[in-house]
C-alpha atoms as an extended CHARMM CRD file, in Angstrom:
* protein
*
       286  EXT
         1         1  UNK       CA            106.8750000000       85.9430000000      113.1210000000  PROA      1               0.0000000000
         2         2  UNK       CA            104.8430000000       89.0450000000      115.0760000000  PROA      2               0.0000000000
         3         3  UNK       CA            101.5700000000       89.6190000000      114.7810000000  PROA      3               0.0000000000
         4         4  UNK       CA             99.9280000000       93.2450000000      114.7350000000  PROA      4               0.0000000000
         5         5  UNK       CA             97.3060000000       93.5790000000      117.3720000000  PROA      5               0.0000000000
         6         6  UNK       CA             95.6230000000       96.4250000000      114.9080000000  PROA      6               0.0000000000
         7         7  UNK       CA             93.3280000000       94.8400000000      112.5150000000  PROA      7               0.0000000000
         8         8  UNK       CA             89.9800000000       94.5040000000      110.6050000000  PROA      8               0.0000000000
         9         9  UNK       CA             88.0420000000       91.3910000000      109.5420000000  PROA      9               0.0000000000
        10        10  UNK       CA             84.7880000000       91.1520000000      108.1760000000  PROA      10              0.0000000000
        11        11  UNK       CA             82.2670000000       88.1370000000      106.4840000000  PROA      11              0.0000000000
        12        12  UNK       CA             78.8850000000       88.0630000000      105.1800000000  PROA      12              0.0000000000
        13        13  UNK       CA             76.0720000000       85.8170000000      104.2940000000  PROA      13              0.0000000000
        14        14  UNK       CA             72.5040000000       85.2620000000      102.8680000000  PROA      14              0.0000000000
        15        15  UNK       CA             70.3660000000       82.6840000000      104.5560000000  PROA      15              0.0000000000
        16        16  UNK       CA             66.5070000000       82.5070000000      104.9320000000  PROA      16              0.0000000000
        17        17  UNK       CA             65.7290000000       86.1610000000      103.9420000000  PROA      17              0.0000000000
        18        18  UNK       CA             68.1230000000       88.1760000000      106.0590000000  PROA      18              0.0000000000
        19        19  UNK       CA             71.7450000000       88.9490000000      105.5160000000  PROA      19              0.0000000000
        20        20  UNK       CA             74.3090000000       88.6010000000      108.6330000000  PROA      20              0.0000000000
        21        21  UNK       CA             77.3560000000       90.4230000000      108.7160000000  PROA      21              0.0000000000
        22        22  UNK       CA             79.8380000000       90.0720000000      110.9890000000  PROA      22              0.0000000000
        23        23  UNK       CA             82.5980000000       92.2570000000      111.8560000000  PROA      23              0.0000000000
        24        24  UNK       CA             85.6540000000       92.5350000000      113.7110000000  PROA      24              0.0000000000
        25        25  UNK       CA             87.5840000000       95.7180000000      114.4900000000  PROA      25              0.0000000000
        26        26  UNK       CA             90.7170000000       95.5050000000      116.5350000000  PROA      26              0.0000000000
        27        27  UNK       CA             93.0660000000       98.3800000000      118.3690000000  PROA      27              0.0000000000
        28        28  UNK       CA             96.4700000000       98.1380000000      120.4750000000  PROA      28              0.0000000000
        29        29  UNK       CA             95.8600000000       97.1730000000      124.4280000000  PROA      29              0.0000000000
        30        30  UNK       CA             97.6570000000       96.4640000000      127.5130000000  PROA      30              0.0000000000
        31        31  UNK       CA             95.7130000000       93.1580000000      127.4840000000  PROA      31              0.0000000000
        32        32  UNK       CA             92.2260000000       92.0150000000      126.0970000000  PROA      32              0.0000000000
        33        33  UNK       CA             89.0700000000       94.4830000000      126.1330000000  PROA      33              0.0000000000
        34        34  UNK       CA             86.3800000000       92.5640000000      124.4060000000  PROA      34              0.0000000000
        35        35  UNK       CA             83.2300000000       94.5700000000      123.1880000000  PROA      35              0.0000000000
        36        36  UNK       CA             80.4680000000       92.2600000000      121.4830000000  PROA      36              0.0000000000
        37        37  UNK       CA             77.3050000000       93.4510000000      120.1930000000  PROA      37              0.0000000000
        38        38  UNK       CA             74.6050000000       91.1110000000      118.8100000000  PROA      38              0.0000000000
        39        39  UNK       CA             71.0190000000       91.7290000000      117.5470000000  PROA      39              0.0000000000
        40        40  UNK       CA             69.1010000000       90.5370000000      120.6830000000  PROA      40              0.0000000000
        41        41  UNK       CA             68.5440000000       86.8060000000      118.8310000000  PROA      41              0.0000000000
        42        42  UNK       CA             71.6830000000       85.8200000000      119.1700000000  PROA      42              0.0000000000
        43        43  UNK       CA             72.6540000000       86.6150000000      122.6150000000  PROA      43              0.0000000000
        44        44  UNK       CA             72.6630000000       83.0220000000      123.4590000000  PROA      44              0.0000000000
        45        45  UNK       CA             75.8270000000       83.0230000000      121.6740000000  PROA      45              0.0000000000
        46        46  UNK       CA             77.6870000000       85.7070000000      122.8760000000  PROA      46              0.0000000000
        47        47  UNK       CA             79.3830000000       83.6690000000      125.8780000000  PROA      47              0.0000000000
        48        48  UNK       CA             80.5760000000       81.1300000000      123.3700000000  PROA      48              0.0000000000
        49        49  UNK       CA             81.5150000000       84.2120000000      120.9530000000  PROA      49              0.0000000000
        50        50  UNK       CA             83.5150000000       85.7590000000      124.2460000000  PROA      50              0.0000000000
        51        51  UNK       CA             85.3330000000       82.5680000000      124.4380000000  PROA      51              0.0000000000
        52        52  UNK       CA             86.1040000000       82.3630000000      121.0850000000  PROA      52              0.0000000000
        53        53  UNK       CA             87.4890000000       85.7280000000      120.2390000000  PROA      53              0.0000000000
        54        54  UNK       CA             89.4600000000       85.4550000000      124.0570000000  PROA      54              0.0000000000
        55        55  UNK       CA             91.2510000000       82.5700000000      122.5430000000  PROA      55              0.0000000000
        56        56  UNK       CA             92.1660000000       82.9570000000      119.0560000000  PROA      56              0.0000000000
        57        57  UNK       CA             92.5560000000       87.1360000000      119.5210000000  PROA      57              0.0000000000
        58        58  UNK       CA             94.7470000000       86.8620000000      122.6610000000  PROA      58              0.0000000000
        59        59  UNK       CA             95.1930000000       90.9450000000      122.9800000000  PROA      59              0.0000000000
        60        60  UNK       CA             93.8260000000       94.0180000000      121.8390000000  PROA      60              0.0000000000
        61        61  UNK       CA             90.9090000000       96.2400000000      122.0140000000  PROA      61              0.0000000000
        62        62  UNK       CA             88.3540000000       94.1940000000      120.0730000000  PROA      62              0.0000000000
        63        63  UNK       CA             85.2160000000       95.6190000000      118.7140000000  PROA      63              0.0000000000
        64        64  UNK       CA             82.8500000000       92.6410000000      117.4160000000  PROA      64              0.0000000000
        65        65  UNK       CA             79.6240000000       93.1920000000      115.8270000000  PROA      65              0.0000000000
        66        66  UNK       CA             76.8660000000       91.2520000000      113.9120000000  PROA      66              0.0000000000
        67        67  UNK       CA             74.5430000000       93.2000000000      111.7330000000  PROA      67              0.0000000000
        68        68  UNK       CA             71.0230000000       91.4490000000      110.7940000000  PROA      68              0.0000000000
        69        69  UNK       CA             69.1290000000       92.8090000000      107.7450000000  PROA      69              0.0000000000
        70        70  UNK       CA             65.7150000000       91.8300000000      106.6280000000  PROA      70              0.0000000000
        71        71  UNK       CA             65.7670000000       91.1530000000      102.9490000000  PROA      71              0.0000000000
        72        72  UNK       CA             62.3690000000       89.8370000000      102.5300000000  PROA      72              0.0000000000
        73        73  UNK       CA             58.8960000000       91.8580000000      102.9360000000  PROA      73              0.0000000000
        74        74  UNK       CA             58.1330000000       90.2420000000      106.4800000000  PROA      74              0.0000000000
        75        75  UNK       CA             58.6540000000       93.7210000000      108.5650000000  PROA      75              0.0000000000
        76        76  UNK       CA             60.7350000000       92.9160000000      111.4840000000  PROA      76              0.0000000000
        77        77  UNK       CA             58.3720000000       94.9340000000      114.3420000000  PROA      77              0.0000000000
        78        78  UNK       CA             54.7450000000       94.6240000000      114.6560000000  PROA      78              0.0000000000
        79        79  UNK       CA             51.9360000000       96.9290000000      115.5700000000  PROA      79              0.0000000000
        80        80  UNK       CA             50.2560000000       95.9190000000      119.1340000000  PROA      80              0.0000000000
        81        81  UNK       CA             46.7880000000       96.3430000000      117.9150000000  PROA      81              0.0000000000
        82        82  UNK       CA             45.0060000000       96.2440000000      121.5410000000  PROA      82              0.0000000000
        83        83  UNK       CA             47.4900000000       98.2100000000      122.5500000000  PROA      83              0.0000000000
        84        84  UNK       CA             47.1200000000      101.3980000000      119.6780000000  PROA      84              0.0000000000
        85        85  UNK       CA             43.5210000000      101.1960000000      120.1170000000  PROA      85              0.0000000000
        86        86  UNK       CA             43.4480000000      101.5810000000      123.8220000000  PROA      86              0.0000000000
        87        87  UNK       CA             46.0530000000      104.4260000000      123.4860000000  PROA      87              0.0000000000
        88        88  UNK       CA             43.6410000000      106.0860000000      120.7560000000  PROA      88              0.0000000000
        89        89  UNK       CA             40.4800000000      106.0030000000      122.6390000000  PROA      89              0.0000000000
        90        90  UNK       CA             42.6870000000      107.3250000000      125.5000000000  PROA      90              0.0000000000
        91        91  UNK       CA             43.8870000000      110.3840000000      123.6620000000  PROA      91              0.0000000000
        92        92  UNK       CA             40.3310000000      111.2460000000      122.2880000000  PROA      92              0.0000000000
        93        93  UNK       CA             39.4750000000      111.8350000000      125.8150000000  PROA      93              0.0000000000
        94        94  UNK       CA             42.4950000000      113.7460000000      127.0330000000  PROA      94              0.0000000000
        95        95  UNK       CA             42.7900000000      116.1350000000      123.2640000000  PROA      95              0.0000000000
        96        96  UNK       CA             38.6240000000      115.9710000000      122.7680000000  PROA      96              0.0000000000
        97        97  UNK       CA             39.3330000000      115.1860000000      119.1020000000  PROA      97              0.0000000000
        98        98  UNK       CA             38.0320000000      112.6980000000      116.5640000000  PROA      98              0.0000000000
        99        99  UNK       CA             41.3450000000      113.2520000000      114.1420000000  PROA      99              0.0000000000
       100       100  UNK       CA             42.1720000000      109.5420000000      114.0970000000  PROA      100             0.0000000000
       101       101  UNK       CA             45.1520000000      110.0910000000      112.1250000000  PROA      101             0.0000000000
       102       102  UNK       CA             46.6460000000      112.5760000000      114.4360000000  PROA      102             0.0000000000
       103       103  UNK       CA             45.8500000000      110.0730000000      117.3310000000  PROA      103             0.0000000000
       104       104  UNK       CA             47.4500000000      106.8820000000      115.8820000000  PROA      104             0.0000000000
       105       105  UNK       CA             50.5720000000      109.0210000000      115.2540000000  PROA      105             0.0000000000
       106       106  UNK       CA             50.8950000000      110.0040000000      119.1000000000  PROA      106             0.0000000000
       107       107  UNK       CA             49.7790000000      106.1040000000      119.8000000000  PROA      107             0.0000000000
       108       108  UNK       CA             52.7620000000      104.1040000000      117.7090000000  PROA      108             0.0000000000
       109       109  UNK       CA             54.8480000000      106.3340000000      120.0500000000  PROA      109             0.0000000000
       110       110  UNK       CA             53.7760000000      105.0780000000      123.0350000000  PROA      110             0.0000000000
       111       111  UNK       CA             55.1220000000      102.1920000000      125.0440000000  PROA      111             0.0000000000
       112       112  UNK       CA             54.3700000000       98.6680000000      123.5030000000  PROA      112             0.0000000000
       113       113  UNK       CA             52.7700000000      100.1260000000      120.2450000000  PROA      113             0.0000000000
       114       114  UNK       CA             54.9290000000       97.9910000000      118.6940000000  PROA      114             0.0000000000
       115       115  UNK       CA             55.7720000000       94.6010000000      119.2410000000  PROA      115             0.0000000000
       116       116  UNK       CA             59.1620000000       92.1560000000      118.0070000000  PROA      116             0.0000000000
       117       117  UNK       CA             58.4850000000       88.7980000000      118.1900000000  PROA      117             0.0000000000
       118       118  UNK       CA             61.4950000000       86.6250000000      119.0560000000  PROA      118             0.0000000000
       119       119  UNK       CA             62.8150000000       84.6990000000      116.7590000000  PROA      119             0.0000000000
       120       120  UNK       CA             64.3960000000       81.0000000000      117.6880000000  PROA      120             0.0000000000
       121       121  UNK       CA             67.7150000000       80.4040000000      116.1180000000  PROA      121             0.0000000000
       122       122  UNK       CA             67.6260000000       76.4680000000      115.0220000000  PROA      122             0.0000000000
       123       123  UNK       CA             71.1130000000       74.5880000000      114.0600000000  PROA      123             0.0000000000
       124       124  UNK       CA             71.8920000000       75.9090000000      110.4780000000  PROA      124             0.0000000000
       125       125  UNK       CA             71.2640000000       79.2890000000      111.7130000000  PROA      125             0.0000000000
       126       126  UNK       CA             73.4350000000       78.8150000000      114.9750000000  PROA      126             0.0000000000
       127       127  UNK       CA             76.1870000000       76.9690000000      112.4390000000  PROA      127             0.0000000000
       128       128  UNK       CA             76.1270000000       80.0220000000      109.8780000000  PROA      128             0.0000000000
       129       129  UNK       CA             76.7520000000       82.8350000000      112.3940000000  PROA      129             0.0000000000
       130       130  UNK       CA             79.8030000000       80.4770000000      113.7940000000  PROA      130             0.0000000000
       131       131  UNK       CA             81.4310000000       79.8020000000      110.5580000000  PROA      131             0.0000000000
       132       132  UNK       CA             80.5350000000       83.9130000000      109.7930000000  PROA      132             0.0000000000
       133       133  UNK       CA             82.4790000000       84.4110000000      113.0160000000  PROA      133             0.0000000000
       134       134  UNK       CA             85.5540000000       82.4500000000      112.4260000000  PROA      134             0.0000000000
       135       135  UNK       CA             85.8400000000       83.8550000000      108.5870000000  PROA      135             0.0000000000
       136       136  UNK       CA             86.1550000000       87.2880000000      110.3200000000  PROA      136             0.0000000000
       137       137  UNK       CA             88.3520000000       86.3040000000      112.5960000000  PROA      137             0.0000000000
       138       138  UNK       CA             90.2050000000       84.5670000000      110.0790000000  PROA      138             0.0000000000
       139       139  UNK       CA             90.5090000000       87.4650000000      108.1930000000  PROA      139             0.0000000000
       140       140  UNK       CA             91.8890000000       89.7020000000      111.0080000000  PROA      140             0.0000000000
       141       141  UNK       CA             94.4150000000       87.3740000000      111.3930000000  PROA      141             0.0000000000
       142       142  UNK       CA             95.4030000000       87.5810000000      108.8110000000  PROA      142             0.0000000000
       143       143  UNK       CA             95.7290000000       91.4950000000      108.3750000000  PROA      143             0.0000000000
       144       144  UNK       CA             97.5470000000       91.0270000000      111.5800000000  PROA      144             0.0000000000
       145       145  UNK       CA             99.7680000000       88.9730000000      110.3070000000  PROA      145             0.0000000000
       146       146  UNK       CA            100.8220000000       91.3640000000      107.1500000000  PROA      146             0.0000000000
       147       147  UNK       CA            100.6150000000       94.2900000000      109.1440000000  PROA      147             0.0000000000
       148       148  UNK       CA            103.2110000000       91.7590000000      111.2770000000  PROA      148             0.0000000000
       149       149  UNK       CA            105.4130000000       91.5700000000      108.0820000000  PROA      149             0.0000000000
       150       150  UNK       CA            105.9580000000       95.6250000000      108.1570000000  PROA      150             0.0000000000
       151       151  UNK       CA            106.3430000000       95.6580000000      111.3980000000  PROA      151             0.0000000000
       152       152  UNK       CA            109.4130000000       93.0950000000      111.6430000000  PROA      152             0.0000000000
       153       153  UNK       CA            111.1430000000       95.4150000000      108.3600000000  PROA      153             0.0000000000
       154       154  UNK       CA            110.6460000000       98.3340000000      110.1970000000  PROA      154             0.0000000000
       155       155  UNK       CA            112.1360000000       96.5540000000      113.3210000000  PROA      155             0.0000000000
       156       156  UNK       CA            115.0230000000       95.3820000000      111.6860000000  PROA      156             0.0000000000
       157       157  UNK       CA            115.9580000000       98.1350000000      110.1380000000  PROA      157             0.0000000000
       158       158  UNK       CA            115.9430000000       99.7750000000      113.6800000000  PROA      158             0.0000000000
       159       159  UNK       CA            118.1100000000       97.5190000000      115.2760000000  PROA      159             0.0000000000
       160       160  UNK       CA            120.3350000000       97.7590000000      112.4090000000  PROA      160             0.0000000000
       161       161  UNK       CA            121.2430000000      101.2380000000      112.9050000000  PROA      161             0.0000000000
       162       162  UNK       CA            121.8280000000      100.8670000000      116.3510000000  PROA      162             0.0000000000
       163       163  UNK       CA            124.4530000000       97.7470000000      115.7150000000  PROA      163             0.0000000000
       164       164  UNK       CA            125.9570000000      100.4360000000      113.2640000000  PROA      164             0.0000000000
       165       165  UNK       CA            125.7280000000      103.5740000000      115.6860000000  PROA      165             0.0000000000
       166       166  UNK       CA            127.0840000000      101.3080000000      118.9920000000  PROA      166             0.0000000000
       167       167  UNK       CA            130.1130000000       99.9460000000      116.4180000000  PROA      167             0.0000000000
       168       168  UNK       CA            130.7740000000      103.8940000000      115.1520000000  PROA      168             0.0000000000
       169       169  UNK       CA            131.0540000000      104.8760000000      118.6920000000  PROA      169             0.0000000000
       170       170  UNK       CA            133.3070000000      102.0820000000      119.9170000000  PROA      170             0.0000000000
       171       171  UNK       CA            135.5370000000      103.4260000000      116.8110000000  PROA      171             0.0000000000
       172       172  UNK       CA            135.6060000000      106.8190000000      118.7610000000  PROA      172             0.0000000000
       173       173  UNK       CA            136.5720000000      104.9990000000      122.2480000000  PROA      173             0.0000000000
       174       174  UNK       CA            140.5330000000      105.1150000000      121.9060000000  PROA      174             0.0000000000
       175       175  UNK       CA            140.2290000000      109.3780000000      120.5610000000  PROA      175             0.0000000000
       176       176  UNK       CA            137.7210000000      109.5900000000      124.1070000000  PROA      176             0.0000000000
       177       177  UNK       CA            140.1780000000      107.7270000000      126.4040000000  PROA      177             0.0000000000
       178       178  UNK       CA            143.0840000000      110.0670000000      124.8270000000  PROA      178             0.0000000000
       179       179  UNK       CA            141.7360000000      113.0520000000      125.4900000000  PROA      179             0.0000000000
       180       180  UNK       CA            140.5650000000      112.2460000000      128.8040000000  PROA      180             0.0000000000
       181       181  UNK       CA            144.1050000000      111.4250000000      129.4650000000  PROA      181             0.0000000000
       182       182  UNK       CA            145.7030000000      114.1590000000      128.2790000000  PROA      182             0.0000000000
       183       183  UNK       CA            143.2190000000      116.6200000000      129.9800000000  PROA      183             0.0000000000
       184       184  UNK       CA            144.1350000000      115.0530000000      133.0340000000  PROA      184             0.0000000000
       185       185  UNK       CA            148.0400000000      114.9170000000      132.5010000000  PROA      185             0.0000000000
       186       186  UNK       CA            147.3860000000      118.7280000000      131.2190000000  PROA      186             0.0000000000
       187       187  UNK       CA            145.5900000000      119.5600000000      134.8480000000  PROA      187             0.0000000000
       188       188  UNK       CA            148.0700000000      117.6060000000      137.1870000000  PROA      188             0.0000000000
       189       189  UNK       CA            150.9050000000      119.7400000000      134.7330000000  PROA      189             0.0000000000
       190       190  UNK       CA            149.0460000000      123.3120000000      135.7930000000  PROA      190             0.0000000000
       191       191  UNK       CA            149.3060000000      122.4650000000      139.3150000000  PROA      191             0.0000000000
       192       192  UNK       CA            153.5310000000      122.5740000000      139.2750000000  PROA      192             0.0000000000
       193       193  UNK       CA            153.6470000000      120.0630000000      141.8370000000  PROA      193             0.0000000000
       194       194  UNK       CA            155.8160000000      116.8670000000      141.8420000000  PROA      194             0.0000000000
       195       195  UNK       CA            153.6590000000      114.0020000000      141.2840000000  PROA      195             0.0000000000
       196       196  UNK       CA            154.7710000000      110.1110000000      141.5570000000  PROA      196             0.0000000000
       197       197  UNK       CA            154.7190000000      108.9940000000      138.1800000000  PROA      197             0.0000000000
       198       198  UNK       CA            152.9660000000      104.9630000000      139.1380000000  PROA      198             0.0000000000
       199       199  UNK       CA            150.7930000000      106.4360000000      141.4280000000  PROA      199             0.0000000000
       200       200  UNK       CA            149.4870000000      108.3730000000      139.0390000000  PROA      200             0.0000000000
       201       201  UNK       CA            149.2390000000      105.8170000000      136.3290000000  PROA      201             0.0000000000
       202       202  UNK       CA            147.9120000000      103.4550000000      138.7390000000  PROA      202             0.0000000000
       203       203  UNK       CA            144.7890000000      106.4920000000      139.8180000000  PROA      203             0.0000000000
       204       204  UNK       CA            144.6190000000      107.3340000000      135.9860000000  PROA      204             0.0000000000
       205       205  UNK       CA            143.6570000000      103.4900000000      135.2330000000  PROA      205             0.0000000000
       206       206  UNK       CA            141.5900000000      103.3500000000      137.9570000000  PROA      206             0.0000000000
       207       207  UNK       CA            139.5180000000      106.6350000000      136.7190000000  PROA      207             0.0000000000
       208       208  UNK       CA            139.5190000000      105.4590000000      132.9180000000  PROA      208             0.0000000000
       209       209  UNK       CA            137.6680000000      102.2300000000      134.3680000000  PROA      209             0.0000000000
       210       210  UNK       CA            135.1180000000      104.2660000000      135.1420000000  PROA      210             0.0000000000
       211       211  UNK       CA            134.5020000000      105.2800000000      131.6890000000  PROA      211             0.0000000000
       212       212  UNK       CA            134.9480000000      102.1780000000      130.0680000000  PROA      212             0.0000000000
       213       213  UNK       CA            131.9300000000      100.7050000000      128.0000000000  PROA      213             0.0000000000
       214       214  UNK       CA            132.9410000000       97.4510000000      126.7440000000  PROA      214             0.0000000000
       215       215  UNK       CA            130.7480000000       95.6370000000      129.6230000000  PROA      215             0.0000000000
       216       216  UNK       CA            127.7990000000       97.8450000000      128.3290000000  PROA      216             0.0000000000
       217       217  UNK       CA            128.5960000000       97.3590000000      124.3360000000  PROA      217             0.0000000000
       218       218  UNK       CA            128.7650000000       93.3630000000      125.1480000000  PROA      218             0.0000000000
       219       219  UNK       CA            125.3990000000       93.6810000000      126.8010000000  PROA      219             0.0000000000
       220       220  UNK       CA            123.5540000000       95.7880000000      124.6700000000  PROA      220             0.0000000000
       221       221  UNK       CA            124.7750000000       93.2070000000      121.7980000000  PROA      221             0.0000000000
       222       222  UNK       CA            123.5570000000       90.2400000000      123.3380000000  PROA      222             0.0000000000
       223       223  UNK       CA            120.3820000000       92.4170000000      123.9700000000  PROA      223             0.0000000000
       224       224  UNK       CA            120.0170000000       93.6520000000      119.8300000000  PROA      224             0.0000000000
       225       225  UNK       CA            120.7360000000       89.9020000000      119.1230000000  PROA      225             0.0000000000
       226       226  UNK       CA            118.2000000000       88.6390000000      121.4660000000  PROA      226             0.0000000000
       227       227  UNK       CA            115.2790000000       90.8750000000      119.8830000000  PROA      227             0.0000000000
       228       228  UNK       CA            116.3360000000       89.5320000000      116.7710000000  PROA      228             0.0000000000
       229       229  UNK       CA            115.9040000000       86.2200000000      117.7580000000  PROA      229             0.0000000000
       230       230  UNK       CA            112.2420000000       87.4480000000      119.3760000000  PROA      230             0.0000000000
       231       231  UNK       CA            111.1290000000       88.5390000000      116.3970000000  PROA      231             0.0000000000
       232       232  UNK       CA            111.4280000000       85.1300000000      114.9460000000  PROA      232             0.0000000000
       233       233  UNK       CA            109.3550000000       83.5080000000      117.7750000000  PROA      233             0.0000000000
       234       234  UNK       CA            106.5280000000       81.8060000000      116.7890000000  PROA      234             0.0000000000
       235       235  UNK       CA            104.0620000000       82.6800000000      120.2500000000  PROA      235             0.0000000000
       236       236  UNK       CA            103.2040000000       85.8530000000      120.7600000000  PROA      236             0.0000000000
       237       237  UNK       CA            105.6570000000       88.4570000000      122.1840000000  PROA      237             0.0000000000
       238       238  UNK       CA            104.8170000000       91.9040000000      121.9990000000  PROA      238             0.0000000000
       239       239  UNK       CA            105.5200000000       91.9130000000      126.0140000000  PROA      239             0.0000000000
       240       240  UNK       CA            109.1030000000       90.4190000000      125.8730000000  PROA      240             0.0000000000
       241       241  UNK       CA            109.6790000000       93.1240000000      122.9780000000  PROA      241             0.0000000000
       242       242  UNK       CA            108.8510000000       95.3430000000      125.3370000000  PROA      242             0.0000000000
       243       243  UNK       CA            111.1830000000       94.1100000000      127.9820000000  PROA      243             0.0000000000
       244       244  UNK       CA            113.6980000000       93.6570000000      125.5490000000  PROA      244             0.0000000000
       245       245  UNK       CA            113.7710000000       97.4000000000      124.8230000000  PROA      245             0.0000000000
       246       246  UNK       CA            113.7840000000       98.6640000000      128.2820000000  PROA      246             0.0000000000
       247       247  UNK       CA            117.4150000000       96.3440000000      129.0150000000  PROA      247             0.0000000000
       248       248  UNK       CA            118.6490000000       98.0140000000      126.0070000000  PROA      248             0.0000000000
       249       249  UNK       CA            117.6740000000      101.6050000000      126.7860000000  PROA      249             0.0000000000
       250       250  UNK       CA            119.4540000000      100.8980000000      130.1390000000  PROA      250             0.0000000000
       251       251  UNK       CA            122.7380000000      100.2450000000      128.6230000000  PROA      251             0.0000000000
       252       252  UNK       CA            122.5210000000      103.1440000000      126.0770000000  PROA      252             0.0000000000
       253       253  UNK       CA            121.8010000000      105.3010000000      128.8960000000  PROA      253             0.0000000000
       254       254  UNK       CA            124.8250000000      103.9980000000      130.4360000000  PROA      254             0.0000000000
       255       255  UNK       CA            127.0430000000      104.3910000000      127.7100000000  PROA      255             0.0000000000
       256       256  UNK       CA            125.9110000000      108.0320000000      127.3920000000  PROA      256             0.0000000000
       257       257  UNK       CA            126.2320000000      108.6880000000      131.2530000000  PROA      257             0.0000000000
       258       258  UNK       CA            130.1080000000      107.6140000000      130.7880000000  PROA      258             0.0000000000
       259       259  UNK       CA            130.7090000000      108.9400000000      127.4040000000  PROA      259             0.0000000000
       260       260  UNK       CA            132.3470000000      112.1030000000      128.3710000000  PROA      260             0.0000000000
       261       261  UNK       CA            132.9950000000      112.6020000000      124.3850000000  PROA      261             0.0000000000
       262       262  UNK       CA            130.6140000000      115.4650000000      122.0630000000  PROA      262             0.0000000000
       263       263  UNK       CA            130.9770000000      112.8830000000      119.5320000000  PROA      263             0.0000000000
       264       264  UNK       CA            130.0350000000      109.3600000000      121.0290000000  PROA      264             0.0000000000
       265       265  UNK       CA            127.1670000000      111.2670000000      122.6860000000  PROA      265             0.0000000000
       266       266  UNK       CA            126.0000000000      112.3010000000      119.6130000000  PROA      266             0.0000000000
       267       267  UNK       CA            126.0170000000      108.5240000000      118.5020000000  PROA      267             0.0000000000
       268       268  UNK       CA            124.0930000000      107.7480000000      122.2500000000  PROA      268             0.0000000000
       269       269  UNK       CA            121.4960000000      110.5140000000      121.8610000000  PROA      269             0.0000000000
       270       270  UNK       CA            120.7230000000      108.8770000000      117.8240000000  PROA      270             0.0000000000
       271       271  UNK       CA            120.9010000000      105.5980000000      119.4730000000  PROA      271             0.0000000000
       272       272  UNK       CA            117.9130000000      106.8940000000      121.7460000000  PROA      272             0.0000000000
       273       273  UNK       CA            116.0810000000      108.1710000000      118.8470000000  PROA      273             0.0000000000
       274       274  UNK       CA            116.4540000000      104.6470000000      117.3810000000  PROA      274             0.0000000000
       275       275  UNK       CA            115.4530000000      103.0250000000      120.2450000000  PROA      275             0.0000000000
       276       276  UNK       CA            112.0380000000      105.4630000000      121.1950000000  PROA      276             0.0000000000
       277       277  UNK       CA            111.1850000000      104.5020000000      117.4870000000  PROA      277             0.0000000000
       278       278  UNK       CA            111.2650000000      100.6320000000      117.9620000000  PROA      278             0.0000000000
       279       279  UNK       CA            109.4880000000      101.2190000000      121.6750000000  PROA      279             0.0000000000
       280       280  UNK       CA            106.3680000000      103.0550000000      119.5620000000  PROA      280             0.0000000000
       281       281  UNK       CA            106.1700000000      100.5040000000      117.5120000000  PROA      281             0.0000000000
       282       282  UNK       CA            105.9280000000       97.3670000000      119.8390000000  PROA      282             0.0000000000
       283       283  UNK       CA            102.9600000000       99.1830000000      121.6670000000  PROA      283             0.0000000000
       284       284  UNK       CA            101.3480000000       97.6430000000      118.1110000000  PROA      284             0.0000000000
       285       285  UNK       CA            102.5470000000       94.2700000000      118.5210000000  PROA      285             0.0000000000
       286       286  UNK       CA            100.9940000000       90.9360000000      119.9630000000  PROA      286             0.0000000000
């Protein structure tokens, strides 16, 4: 089954008068672009977060973020008390003022006013952001894995149409050869020149060679059939999706470059449109 690498995952959590919520945004990518953020306490984690998200996310452009809130009264920055006076008794000399009020609101401004005091994280702490972590990744799997479920429909019904297209215009192959035969046996006619009858079957089977598509139709078959089977891979396989597709716009390009009929071209050119439909969609898939 395919995964979607487009996503969102999200868990929360009270403990010891904050709230941490963690959450996990995720976009198509060439490969894996990992963007953490943590509040500065927990950046002893982030390698082990990195390693985490690297392993169980595989691809995509992942945006991970922890939000801390303070739910108690304990205010989470300090005024530097030294610090604000020396800046006041500063400022009275440069503004020649005794407006204290005015002062202390230029002071808290100033570098250092205000002081955060690190916090250590002990065990149940470090324990509650990892199991916060793996819920939201948890839960973008598994919005990965539904968006997965659409995907594979939408897939299906793609290839679908093409079976039905590539068997519609091998229905139109004897009508192409026909005509091309008769235009030929009409030009050689408008020429009024003797021409040896086997010599000229023996060119004209030579030249409808040239247009034949079976060798393509057998390929692009085993090609529709082998996506199929893809799809039903259990490892991840956006990428051999991709290469899939690109073997199978090959041989529809080949059919239409020896079609030499308005109406099987018409079936190659909605073929294409097919095709450019299933290759938009795999830029989505893991």
């Amino acid at each position: 089954m395919i995964h979607s690498m487009t996503g969102f995952g999200k868990a929360s959590a009270q403990l010891d008068g904050k709230k941490i919520t963690v959450e996990i945004k995720s976009l198509n990518s060439k490969g894996l672009d990992l963007n953490v953020r943590v509040p500065q306490q927990y950046r002893e984690l982030e390698l082990d977060l990195r390693n985490k998200l690297s392993s169980s996310l595989q691809r995509g452009k992942i945006d991970f973020n922890i939000y801390l809130e303070h739910t108690t009264e304990v205010a989470p920055a300090k005024v530097n008390v030294p610090i604000v006076k020396l800046y006041v008794e500063q400022l009275k000399q440069v503004y020649h003022t005794e407006d204290t009020i005015e002062l202390l609101k230029m002071a808290v401004r100033m570098p250092e006013a205000l002081k955060t005091e690190r916090e250590d994280i002990d065990a149940i702490e470090y324990e509650a952001v990892a199991q916060l972590a793996n819920e939201a990744m948890d839960d973008l799997i598994a919005f990965r894995k539904s968006e997965g479920v659409a995907l594979e429909k939408e897939f299906l019904h793609r290839i679908a149409n093409i079976m039905t297209l590539m068997n519609e215009a091998l229905h139109l192959d004897g009508e192409r050869l026909q005509t091309v035969k008769t235009r030929l046996r009409t030009a050689v006619a408008e020429l009024k020149e003797a021409v040896d009858e086997n010599r000229f079957e023996q060119e004209l089977i030579f030249y409808l060679e040239k247009y034949d598509i079976t060798e393509e139709k057998v390929r692009l078959e085993n090609h529709l059939n082998y996506f199929i089977e893809t799809l039903a891979g259990q490892e991840a396989n956006g990428r051999k999706l991709g290469f899939i597709a690109q073997e199978m716009g090959r041989e529809i390009n080949t059919m239409g470059s020896k079609a030499n009929h308005a109406g099987m071209q018409r079936l190659v050119v909605q073929m294409k449109d097919e095709l450019e439909k299933i290759k938009e969609q795999i830029l989505n898939v893991l």
